[in-house]
KEFIDREN-843602 format. One record per residue (C-alpha): residue in one letter; residue number from 1; x, y, z. Coordinates in nm, 2 decimals, padded with zeros to 4 digits. Layout:
<atom A,NUM,<X,Y,Z>>;
...
//
This chain:
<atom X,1,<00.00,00.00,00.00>>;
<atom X,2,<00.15,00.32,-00.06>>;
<atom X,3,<00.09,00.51,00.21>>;
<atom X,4,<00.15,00.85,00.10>>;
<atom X,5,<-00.04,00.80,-00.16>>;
<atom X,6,<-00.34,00.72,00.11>>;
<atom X,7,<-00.25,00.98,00.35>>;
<atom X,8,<-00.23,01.27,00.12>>;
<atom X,9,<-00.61,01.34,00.09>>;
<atom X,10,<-00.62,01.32,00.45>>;
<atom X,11,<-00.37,01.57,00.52>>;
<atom X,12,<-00.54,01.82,00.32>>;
<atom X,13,<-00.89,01.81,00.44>>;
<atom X,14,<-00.73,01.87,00.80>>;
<atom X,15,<-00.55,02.17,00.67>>;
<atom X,16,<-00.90,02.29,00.52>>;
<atom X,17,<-01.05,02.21,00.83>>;
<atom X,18,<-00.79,02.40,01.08>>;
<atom X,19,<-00.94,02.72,01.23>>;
<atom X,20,<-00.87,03.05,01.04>>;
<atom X,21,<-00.76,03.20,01.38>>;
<atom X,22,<-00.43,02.92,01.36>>;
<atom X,23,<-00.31,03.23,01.23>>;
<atom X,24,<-00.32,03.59,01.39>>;
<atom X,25,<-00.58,03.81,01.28>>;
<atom X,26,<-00.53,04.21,01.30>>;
<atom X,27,<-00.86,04.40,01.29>>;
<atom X,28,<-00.84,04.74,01.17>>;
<atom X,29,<-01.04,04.97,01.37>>;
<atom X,30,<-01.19,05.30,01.28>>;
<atom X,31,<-01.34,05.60,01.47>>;
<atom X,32,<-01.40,06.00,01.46>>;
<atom X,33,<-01.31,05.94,01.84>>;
<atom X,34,<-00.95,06.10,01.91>>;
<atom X,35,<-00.70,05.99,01.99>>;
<atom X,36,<-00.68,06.03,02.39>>;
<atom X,37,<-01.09,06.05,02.45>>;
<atom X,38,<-01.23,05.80,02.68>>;
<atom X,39,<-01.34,05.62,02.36>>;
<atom X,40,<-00.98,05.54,02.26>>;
<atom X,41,<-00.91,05.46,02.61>>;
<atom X,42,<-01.14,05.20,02.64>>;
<atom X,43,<-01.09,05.09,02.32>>;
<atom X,44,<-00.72,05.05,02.37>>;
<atom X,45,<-00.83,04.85,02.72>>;
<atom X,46,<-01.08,04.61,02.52>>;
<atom X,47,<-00.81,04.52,02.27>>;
<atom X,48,<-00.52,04.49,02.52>>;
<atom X,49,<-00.73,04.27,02.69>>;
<atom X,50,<-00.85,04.06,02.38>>;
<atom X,51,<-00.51,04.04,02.25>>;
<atom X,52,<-00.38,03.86,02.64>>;
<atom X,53,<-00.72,03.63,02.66>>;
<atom X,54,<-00.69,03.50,02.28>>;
<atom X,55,<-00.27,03.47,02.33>>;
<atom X,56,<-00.24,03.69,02.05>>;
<atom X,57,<-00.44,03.52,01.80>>;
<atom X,58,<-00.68,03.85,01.79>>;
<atom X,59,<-00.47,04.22,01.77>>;
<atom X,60,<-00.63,04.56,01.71>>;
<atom X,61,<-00.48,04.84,01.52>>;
<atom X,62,<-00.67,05.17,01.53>>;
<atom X,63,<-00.74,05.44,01.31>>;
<atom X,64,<-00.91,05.72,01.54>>;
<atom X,65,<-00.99,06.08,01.47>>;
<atom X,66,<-01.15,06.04,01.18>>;
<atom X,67,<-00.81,05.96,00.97>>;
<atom X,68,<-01.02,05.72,00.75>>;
<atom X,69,<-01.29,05.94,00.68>>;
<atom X,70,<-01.62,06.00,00.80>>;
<atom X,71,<-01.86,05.69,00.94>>;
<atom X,72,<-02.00,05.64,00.57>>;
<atom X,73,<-01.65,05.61,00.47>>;
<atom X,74,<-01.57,05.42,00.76>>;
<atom X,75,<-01.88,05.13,00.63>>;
<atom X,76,<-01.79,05.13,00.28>>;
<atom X,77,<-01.43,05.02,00.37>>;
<atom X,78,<-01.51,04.80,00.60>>;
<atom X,79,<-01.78,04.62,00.30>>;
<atom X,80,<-01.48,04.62,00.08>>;
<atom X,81,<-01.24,04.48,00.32>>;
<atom X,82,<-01.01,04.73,00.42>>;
<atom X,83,<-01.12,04.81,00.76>>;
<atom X,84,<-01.29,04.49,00.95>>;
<atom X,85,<-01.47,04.73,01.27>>;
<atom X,86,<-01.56,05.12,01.35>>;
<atom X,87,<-01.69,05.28,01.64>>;
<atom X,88,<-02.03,05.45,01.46>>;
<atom X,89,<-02.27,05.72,01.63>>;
<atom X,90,<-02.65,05.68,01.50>>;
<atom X,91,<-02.55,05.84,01.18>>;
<atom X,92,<-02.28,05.52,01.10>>;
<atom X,93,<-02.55,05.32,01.26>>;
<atom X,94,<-02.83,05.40,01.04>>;
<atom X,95,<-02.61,05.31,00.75>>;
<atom X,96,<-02.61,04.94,00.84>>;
<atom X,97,<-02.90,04.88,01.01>>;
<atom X,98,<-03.16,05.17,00.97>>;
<atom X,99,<-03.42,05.06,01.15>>;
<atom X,100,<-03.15,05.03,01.50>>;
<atom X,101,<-03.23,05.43,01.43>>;
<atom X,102,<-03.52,05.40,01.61>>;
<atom X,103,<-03.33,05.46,01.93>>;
<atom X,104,<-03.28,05.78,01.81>>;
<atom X,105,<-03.58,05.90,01.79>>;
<atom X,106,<-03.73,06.22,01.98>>;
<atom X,107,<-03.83,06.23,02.30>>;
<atom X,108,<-03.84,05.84,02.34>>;
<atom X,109,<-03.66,05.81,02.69>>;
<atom X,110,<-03.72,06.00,02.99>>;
<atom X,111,<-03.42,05.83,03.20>>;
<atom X,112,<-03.08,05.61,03.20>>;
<atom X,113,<-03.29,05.33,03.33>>;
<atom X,114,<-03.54,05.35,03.06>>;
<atom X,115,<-03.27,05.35,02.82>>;
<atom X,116,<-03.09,05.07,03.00>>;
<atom X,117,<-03.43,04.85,03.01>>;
<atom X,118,<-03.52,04.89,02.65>>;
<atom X,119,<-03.17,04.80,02.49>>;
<atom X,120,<-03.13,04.49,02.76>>;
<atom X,121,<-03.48,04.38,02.62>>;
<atom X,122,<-03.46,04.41,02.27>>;
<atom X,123,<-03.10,04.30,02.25>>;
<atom X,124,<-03.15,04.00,02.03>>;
<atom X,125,<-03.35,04.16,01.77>>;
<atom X,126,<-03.09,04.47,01.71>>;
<atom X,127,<-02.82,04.24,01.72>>;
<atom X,128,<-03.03,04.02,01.44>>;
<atom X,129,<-03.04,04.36,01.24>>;
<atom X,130,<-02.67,04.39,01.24>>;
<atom X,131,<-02.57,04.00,01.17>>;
<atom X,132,<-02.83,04.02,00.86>>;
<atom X,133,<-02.62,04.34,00.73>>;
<atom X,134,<-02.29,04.16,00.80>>;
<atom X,135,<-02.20,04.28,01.14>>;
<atom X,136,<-02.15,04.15,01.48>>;
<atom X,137,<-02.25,04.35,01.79>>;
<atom X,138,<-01.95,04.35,02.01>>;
<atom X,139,<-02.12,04.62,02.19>>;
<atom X,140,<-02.35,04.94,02.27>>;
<atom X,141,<-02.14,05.29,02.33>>;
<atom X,142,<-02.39,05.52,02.45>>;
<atom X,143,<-02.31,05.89,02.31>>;
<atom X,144,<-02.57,06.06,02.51>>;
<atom X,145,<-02.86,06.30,02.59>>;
<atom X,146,<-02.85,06.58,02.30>>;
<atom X,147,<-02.96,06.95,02.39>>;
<atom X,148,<-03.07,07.20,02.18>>;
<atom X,149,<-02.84,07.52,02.22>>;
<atom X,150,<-02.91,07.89,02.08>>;
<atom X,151,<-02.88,08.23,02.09>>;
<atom X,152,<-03.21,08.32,02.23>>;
<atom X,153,<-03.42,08.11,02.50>>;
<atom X,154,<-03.64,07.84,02.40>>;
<atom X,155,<-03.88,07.72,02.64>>;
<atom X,156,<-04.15,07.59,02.41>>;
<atom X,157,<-04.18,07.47,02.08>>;
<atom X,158,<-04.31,07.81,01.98>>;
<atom X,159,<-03.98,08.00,02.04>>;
<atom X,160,<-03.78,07.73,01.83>>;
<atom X,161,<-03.95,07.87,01.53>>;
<atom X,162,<-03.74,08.21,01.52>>;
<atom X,163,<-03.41,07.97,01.53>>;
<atom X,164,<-03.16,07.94,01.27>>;
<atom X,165,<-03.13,07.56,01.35>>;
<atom X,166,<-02.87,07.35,01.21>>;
<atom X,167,<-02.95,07.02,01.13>>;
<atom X,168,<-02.73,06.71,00.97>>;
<atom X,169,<-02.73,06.63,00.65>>;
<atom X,170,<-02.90,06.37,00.56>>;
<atom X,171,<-03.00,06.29,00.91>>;
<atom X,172,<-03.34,06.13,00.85>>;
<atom X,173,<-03.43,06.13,01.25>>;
<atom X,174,<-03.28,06.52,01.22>>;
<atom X,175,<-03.51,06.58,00.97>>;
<atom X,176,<-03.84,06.44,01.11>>;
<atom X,177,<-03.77,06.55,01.44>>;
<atom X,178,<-03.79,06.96,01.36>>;
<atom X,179,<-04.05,06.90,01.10>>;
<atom X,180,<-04.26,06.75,01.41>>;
<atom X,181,<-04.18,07.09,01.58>>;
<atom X,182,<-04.29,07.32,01.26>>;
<atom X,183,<-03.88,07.39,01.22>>;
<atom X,184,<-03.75,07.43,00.90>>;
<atom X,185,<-03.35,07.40,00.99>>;
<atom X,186,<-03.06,07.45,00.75>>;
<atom X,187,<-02.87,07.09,00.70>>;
<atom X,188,<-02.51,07.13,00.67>>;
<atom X,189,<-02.22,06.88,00.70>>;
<atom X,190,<-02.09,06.87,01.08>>;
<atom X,191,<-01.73,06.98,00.98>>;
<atom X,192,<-01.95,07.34,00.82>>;
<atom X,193,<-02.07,07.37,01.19>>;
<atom X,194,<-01.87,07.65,01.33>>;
<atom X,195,<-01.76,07.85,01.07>>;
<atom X,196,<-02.17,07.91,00.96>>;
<atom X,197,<-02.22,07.99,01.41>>;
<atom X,198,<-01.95,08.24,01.25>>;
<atom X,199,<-02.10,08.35,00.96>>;
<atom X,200,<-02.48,08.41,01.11>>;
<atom X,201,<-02.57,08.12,00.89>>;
<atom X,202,<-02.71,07.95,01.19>>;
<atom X,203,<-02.76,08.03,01.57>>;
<atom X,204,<-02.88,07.67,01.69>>;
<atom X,205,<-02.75,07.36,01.68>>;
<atom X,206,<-02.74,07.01,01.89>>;
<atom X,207,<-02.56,06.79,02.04>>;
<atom X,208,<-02.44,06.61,02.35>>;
<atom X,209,<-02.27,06.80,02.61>>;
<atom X,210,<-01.94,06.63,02.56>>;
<atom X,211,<-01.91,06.70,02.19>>;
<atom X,212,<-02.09,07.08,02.19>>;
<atom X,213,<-01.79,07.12,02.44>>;
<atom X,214,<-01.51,06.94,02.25>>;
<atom X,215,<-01.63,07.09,01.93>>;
<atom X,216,<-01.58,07.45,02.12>>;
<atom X,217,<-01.96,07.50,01.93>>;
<atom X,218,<-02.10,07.64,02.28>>;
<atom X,219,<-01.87,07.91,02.21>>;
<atom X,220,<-02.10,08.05,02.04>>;
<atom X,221,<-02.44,08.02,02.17>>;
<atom X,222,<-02.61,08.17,02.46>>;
<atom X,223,<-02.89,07.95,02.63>>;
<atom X,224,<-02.96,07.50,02.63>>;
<atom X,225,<-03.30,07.35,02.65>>;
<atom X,226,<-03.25,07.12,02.98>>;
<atom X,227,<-03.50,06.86,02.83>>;
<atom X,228,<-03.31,06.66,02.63>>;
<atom X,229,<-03.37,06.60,02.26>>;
<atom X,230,<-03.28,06.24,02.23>>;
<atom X,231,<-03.10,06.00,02.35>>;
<atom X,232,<-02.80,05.95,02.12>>;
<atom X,233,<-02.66,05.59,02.03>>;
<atom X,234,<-02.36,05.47,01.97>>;
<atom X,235,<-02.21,05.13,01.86>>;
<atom X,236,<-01.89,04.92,01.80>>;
<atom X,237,<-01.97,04.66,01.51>>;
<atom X,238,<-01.70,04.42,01.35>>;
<atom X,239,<-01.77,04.25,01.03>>;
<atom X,240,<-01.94,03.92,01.03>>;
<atom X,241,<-01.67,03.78,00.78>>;
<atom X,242,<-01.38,03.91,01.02>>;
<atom X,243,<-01.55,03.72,01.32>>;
<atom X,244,<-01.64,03.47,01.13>>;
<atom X,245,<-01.25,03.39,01.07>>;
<atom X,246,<-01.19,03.28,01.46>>;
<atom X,247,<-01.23,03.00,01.65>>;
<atom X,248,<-01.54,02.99,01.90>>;
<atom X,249,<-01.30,03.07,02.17>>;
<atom X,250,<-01.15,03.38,02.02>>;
<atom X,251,<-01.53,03.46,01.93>>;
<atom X,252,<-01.63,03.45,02.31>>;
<atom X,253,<-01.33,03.61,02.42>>;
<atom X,254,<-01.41,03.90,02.18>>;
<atom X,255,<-01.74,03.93,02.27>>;
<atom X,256,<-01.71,03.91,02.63>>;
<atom X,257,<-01.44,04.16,02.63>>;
<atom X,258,<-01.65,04.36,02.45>>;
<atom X,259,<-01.95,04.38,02.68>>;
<atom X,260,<-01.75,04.51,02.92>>;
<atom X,261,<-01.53,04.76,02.82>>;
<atom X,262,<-01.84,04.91,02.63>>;
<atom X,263,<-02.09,04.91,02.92>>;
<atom X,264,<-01.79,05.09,03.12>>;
<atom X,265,<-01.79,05.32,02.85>>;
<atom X,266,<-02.11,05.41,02.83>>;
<atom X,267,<-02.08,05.49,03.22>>;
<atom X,268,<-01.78,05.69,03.16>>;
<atom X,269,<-02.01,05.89,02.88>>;
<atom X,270,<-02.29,05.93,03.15>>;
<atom X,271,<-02.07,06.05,03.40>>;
<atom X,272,<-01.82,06.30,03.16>>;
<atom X,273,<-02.17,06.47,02.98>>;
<atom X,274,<-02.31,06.51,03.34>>;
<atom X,275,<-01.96,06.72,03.37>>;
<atom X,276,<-01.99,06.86,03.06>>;
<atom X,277,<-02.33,07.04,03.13>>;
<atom X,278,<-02.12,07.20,03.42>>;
<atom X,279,<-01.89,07.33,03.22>>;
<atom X,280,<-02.16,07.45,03.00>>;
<atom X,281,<-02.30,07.65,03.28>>;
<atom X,282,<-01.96,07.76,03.39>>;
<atom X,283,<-01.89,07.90,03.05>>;
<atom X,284,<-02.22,08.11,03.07>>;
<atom X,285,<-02.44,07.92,02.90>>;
<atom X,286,<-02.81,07.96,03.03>>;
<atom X,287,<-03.03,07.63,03.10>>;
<atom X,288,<-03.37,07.67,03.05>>;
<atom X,289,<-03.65,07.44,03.12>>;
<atom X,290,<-03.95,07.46,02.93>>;
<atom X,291,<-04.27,07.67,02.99>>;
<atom X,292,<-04.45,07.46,03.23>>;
<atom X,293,<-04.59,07.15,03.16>>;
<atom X,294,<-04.83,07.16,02.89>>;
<atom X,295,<-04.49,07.29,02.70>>;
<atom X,296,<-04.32,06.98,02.82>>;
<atom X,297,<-04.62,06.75,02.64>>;
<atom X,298,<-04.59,06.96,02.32>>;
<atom X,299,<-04.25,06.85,02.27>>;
<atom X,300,<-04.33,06.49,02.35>>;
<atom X,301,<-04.61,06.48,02.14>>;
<atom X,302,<-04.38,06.64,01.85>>;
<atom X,303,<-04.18,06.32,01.92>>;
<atom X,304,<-04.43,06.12,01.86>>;
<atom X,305,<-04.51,06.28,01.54>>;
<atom X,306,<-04.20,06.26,01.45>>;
<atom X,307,<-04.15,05.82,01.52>>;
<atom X,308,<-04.52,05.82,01.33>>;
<atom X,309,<-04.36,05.97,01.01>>;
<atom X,310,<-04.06,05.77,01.07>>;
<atom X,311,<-04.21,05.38,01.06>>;
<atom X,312,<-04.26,05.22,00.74>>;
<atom X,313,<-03.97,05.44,00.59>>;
<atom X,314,<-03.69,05.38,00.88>>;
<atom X,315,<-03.87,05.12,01.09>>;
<atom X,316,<-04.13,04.86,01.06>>;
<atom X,317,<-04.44,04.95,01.25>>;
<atom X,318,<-04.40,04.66,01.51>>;
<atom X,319,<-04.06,04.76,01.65>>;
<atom X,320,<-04.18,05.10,01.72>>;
<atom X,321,<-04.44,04.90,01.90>>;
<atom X,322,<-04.27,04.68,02.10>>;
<atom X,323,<-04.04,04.96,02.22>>;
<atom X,324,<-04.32,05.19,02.30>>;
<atom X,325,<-04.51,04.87,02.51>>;
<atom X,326,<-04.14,04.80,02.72>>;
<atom X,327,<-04.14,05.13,02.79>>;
<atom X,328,<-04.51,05.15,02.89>>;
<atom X,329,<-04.46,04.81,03.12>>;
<atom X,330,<-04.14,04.98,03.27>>;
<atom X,331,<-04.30,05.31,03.34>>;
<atom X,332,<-04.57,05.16,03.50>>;
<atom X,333,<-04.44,04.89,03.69>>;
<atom X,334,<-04.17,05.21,03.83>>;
<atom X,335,<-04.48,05.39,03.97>>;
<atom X,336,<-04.59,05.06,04.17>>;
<atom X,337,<-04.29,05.07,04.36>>;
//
């Protein structure tokens, strides 16, 4: 018998059949975060810790501050193979998965815990959204609570009609969101921002209290609606074909990793926006609250004008639904207690 002859076959199909991750995988990484924010921090935690738990087999290498373009840029590479991960905002988000965009809507959340409650329950279906795009969920980055700022108070939605407000281009929850509130805002690119607050072009914007800081935008405005906008999300996604590539170890490791580095950072975001609106008031920026509360309902009820034009187009009708009943349960279960 000629043995080699035999053995040959068999040798192959184990080669075919070894692991991908037999050999050392580097997954590019790209964010607008900079380099030094508490994003980068924890990111460089999360993959210091992923590189000792998988011996290696799993290394990072980052691209932060935007070097690789903005978060549609960021997407396309990572489709064509070039980049394998990103940290994405809702904007990168909605790119992928559109409908996980419903967690940006208006005046959905009234509280962390809310927030908290509704992305623990519906965990399995948004991370169903991003597997059928070609991601995997290695975990939620919360951005924040968004404020409205401007150069004159706003305490209902009345006032916010005499606004020069800035809105995102091509932000479709941007867009519904002031049309709810009879707004008509000027889009512009986020990088136009500041030199239009210079210009006169436009004298409101939003944002979280973190980035209208880091941005320097508060610079030039005046007053900030304490009742938040929205609730803005924020995600780190790796390509399914990336992951795909390890061995279920290295998979676990990666994902366990990655829940908790990113629920630390979403407490770090809680706690540096909480300074941040501090600062805001330090710097001389006015808080107001609005107009009692029928003005308070006006603005919720513009939210819900504004998820009502949203579903069909950004949403399906039933996840608005089963959001809105979580809530609902959690709300009222609260006020047994």
């Amino acid at each position: 018998m000629n043995f080699s002859r035999t053995l040959l076959p068999l040798l192959i199909a184990l080669a075919a059949a070894l692991p991908a991750s037999a050999k050392p995988l580097t997954i590019k990484f790209a964010t607008l975060a900079p380099e030094g924010s508490a994003w980068m921090k924890v990111m460089q935690n999360f993959a210091a810790e992923v590189k000792e738990k998988t011996a290696g087999r799993v290394k990072f290498r980052m691209y932060p501050g935007g070097v690789q373009g903005d978060e549609k840029d960021v997407v396309r590479k990572i489709r064509i193979g070039q980049l394998q991960a990103g940290g994405f905002t809702g904007v990168g988000i909605g790119e992928i998965a559109p409908a996980a965009r419903v967690l940006d809507t208006p005046f959905l959340f009234k509280s962390a815990a809310e927030i908290d409650h509704v992305y623990g329950a519906l965990d399995a279906e948004f991370r169903k959204m991003f597997d059928v795009a070609g991601y995997v969920l290695l975990g939620w980055a919360e951005v924040g609570d968004v404020l409205i700022l401007s150069n004159s108070p706003v305490k209902t939605p009345e006032d916010l009609k005499a606004v020069k407000m800035w809105i995102w281009e091509g932000d479709p929850i941007a867009e519904a969101s002031f049309a709810a509130l009879g707004v008509k805002p000027i889009p512009l690119s986020i990088t136009d921002v500041m030199t239009s607050l210079q210009t006169g072009m436009i004298d409101g914007l939003y944002g979280s209290p973190l980035a209208v800081l880091a941005l320097q935008w508060h610079t030039r405005m005046k007053y900030a609606l304490s009742l938040p906008m929205a609730n803005a999300s924020g995600a780190v996604l790796l390509s399914k074909k990336a992951f795909g590539s390890l061995s279920k170890e290295d998979q676990d490791a990666l994902l366990a990793a990655g829940d908790r580095h990113f629920r630390e950072l979403t407490r770090i975001s809680r706690a540096d926006n909480a300074k941040s609106i501090d600062l805001l008031k330090k710097s001389g920026i006015s808080f107001t609250s609005p107009a009692g509360g029928e003005a308070a309902a006006e603005f919720r009820k513009s939210g819900n004008s504004a998820r009502a034009a949203l579903t069909g187009k950004l949403y399906p009708e039933k996840l608005l639904e089963r959001i809105e009943k979580v809530l609902a349960d959690f709300r009222s279960q609260k006020k047994k207690k």
